[in-house]
C-alpha positions in Angstrom: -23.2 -50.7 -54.4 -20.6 -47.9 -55.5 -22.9 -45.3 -54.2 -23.8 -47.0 -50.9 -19.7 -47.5 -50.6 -19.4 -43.8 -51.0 -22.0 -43.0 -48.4 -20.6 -45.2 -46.0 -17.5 -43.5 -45.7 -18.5 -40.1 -44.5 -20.7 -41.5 -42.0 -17.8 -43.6 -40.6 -15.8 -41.2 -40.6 -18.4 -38.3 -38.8 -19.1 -41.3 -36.1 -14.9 -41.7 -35.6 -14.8 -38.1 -35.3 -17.8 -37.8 -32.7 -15.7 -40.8 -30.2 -12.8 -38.7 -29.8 -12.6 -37.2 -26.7 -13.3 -33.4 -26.1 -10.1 -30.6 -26.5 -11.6 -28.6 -24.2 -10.2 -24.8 -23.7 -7.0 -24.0 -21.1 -7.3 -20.6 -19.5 -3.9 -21.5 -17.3 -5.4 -21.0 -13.9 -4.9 -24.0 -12.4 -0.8 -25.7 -12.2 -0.7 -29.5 -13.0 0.7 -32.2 -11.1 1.0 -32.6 -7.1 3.9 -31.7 -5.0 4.7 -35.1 -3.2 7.7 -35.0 -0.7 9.4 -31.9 -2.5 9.1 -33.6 -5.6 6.4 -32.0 -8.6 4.8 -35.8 -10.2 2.7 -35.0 -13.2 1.2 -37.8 -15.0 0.5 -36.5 -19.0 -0.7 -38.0 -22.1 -0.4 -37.3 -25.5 -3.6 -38.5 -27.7 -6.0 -37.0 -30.7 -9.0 -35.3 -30.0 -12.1 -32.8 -31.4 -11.1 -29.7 -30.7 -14.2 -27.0 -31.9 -12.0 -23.7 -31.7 -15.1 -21.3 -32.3 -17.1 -23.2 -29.4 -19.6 -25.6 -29.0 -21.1 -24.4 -32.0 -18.4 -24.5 -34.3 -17.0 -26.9 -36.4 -14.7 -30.2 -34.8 -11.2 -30.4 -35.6 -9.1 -33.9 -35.3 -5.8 -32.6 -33.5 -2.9 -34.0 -30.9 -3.4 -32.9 -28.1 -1.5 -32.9 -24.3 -4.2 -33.7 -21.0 -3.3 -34.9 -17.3 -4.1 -38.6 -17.1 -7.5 -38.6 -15.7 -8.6 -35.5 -16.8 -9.4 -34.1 -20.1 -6.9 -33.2 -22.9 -6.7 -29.2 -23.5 -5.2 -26.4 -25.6 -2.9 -25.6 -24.7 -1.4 -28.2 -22.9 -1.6 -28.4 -18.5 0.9 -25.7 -17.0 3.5 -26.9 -15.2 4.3 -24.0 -12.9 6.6 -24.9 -10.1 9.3 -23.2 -8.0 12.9 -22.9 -8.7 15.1 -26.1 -7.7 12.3 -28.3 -7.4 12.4 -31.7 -8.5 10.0 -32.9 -10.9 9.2 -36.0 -12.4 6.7 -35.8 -15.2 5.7 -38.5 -17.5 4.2 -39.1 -20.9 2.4 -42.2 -22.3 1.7 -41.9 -25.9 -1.7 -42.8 -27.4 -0.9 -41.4 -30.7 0.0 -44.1 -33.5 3.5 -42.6 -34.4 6.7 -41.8 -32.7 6.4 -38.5 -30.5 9.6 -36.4 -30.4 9.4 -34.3 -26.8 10.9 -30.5 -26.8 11.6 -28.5 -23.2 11.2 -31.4 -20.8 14.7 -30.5 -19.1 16.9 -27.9 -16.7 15.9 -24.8 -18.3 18.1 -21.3 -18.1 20.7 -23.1 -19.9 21.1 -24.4 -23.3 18.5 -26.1 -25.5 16.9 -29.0 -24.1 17.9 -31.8 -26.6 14.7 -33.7 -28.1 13.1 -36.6 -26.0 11.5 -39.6 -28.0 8.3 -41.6 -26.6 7.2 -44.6 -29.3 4.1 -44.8 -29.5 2.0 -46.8 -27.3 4.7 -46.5 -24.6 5.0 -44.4 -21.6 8.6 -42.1 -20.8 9.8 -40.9 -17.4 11.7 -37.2 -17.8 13.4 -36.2 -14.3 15.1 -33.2 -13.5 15.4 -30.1 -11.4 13.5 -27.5 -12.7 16.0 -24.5 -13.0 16.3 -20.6 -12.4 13.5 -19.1 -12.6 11.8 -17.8 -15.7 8.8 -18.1 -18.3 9.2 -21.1 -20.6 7.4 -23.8 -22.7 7.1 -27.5 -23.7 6.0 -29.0 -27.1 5.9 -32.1 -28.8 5.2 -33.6 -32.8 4.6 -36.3 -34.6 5.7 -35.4 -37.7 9.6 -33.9 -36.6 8.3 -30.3 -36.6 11.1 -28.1 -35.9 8.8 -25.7 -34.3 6.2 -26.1 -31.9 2.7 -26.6 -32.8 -0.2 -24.5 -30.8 -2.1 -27.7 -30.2 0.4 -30.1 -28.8 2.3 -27.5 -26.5 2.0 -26.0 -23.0 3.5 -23.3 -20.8 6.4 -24.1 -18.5 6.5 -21.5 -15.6 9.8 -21.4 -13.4 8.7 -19.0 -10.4 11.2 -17.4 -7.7 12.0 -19.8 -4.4 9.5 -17.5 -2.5 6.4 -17.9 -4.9 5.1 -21.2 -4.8 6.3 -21.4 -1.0 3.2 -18.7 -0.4 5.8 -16.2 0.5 5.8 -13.4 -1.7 3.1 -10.5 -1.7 0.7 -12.4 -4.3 -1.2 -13.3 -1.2 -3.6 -11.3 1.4 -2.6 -11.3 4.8 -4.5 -11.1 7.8 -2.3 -10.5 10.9 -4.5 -10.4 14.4 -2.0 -9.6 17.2 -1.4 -8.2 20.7 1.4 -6.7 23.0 2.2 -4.2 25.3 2.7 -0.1 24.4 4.7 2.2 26.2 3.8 5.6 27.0 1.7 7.1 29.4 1.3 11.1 28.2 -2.3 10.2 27.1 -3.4 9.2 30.6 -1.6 12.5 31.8 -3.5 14.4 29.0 -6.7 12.9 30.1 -6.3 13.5 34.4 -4.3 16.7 34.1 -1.5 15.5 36.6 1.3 13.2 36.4 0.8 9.6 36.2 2.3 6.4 36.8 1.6 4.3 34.6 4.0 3.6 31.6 1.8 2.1 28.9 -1.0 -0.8 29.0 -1.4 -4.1 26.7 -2.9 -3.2 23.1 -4.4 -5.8 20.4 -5.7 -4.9 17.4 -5.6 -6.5 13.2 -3.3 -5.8 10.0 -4.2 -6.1 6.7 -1.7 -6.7 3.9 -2.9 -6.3 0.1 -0.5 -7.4 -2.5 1.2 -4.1 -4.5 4.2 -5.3 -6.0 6.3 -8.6 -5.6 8.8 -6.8 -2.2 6.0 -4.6 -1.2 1.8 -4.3 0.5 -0.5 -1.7 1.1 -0.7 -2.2 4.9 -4.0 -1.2 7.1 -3.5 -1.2 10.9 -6.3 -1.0 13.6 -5.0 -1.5 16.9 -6.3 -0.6 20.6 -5.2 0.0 24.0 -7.1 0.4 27.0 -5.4 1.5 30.4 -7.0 1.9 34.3 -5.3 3.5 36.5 -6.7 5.7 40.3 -5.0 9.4 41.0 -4.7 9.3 44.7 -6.3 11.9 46.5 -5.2 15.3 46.3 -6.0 19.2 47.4 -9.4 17.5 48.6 -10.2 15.4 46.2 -10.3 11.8 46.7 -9.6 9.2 44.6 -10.2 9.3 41.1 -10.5 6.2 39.1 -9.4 6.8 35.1 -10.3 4.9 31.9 -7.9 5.8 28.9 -8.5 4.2 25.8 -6.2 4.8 22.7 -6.6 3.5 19.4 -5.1 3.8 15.8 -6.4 4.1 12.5 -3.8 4.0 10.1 -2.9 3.0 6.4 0.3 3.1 4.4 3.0 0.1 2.9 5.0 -2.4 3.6 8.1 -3.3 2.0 9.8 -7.1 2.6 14.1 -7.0 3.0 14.5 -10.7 2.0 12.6 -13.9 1.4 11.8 -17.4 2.2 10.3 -18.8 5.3 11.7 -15.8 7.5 11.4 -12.4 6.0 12.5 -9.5 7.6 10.5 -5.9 6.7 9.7 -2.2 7.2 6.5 -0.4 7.6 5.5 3.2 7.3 1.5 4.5 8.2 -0.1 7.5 7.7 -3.8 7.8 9.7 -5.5 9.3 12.7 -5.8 8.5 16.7 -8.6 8.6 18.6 -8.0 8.9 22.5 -10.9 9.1 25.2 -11.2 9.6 29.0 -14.3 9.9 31.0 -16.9 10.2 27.9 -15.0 12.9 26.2 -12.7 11.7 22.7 -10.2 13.8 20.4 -9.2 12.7 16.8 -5.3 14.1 15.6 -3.3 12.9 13.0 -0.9 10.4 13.7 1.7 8.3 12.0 4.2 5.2 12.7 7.4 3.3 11.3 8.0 -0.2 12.5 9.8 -3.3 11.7 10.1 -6.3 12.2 10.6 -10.0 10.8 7.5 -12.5 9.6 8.3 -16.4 10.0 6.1 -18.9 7.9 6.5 -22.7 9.1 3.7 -23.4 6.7 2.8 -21.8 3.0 -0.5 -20.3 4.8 0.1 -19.1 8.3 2.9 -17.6 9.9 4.5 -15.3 12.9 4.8 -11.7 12.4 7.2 -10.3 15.1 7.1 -6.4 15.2 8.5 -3.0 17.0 6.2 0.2 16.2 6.8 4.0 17.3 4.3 6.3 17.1 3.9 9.9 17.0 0.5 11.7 17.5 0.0 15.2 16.7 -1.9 16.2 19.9 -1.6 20.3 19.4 0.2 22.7 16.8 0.4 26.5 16.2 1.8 28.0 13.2 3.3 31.8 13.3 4.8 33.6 10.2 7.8 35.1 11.5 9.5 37.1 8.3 7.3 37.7 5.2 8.4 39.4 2.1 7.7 39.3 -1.8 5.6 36.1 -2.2 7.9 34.5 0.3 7.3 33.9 4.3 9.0 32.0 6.7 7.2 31.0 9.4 7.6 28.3 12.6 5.7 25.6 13.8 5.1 24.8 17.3 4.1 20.7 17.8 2.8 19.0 20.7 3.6 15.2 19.7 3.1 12.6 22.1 5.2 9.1 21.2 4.2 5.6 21.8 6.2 2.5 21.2 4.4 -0.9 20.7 6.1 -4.1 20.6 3.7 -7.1 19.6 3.2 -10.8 18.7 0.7 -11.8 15.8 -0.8 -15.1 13.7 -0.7 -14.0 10.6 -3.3 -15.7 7.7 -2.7 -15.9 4.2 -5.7 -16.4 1.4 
């Protein structure tokens, strides 16, 4: 009977171990909680579980552990990420058979949060405004650990206003737009005589890859596409004209402000490809713009924007003065301008 006692035990114990729910691993992707009415509700528990650290291969530890309710419990513990001044309302129900003393649940950028007590068995409400923004963390014990253990702790991430609104450069943009451009010295270029015509409508696409938190690598592709007849002239009758006129361009973008209305500045570098009656040229080209983005929702916005741009159609160079290692020289430039002034949806993924 003493020996059967002493088997008994282990195998209890191995089948109590094997009904604990699963730790499983947290790689901190994914934020907890939903945002409902400007408010951040998460729903947590605190309860033991087999964690196997080395994988599913490895051996099962017995450990507290945090988990969203309805989900499974994980080290470390769900990310609370949210924006600055955001309400939040997060609760914890205790599974655990002892007393669990809460750390970090408060307004951070401050002072120490004081300690938070749930008894076991019970569920606690913490509100408060989340704070400033910066990197922080939340922790709990069982025991009246002064310091937080790995297991039963999780990262508290305070991000900047613009952030979690989807306004910040963390984000791809796709802007499709179309306006009007002035200037008519390309259709001039192509018929060889004066031209009436001050500039035609151009569409064209933007793409905006994330390079720092104010600033994008900006790609621009945009078109234009004018008709205009030459009466006739010296015996020649009328002459109907196709100009087309389109940009190739790549450079950055730098945003002055934040929020839902942004204003910013734009600088390409690129080439322009202009064609008349079958025949095309390629020059060098470049553009600065501005212009102010407006984002009702997280996602999708406005872009509002002013462009110049300046198109090296010809250039000579002469040296003028040379002497030891040293010339000085001139350039002569043929640069026709543009300006384009255009409305665009912009996309954000």
């Amino acid at each position: 009977m003493i020996v059967a006692a002493f088997l008994w035990a282990p195998v209890r114990s191995l089948a109590a171990e094997r009904s604990l729910p699963v730790v499983a691993p947290n790689d901190n992707q994914r934020a907890a909680g939903t945002l409902d009415n400007g408010t951040l509700k998460i729903a947590l528990r605190a309860a033991m579980g087999r964690w196997q650290p080395e994988g599913p291969g490895g051996p099962s530890l017995e450990i507290e552990a945090f988990g969203e309710i309805g989900r499974s419990l994980t080290v470390p513990g769900p990310l609370i990420r949210i924006v600055e001044g955001t309400e939040m309302s997060i609760s914890i129900r205790n599974e655990l058979g002892a007393e669990l003393v809460v750390h970090g649940l408060c307004t951070r950028g401050g002072s120490a949060c004081a300690p938070a007590t749930v008894p076991a068995e019970q569920t606690r409400e913490f509100r408060f405004t989340s704070g400033p923004a910066g990197t922080y963390h939340y922790w709990a014990s069982t025991i009246g650990a002064p310091v937080p253990f790995r297991e039963l702790a999780g990262a508290f991430v305070v991000d900047p206003s613009r952030v979690a609104e989807g306004q910040t450069g963390d984000r791809v943009e796709v802007t499709a737009f179309g306006g009007y451009r002035f200037g008519g010295e390309f259709y001039e270029i192509a018929s060889g005589r004066p031209v009436d015509a001050d500039g035609a409508p151009s569409f064209g696409v933007v793409l905006n890859i994330p390079f720092t938190l104010d600033t994008q690598i900006e790609a621009l592709i945009t078109h234009q596409q004018a008709r205009f007849t030459l009466p006739a002239a010296d015996g020649v009758p009328d002459t109907r004209f196709r100009v087309t006129v389109d940009h190739y361009q790549v450079g950055g973008l730098t945003e002055l402000g934040s929020g839902r209305a942004r204003s910013f500045l734009t600088g390409l570098l690129g080439l322009t490809r202009y064609e008349s009656s079958g025949d095309h040229e390629l020059r060098f080209s470049g553009s600065l713009g501005g212009g102010v983005k407006l984002f009702p929702k997280p996602r999708v916005g406005v872009r509002l924007e002013g462009r110049i741009f300046a198109t090296v159609v010809d250039a000579d160079a002469d040296a003028l003065v040379c002497g030891t290692g040293i010339c000085l020289g001139s350039i002569d430039a043929w640069i026709v301008w543009q300006a384009e002034f255009v409305t665009g949806v912009v996309v954000r993924f």
